[in-house]
N, C-alpha and C positions, 0 to 999 in steps of 0.2 A: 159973166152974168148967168150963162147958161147953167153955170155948176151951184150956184148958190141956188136957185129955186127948186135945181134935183134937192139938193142936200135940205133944202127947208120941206120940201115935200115930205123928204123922207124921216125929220124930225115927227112932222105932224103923225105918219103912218106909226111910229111908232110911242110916240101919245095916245093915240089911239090905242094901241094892241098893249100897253100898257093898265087903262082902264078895265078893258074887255078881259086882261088876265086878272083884273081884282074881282072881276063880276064873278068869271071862273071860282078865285077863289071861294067869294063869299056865297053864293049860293048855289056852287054845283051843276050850272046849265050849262050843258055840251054845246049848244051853239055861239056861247061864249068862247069856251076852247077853239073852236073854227077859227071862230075873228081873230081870234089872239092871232094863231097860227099864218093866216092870210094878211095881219096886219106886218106883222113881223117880217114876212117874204117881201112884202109889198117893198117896206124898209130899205130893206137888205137891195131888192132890184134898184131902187132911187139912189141908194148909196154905191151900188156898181155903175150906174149911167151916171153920176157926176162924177165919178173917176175915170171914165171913157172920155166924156167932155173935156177935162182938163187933160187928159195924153193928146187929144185932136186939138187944139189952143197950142199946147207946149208946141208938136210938129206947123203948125201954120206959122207960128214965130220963128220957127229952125229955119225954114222954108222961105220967108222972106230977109231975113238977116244974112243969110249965105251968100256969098257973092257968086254971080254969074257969068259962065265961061264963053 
């Protein structure tokens, strides 16, 4: 559960920085370029934290599955 709302977050982040690079293009505002920039990082970190999420999932299922000596 944990992974999807990283990975939907990070959908929306870069929806976002999407827009923000058309804004870029269409009218040349550098605080455009920022957001683009920030939105995109943003992205990119949500999309590294649900792939941490799912290796800590995968070991808790390793971890109870294992038999005990």
């Amino acid at each position: 559960m944990t992974q999807r709302l990283w990975l939907g977050l990070a959908v929306v982040y870069a929806c976002t920085a999407v827009v923000q690079l058309y804004l870029l293009a269409s009218t040349g505002a550098v605080w455009a370029g920022t957001l683009t920039a920030v939105g995109f990082a943003a992205a990119l970190l949500c999309v590294l934290a649900a792939w941490k999420s799912s290796d800590r999932k995968r070991d808790d299922t390793r971890e109870i599955d294992s038999p005990r000596s």
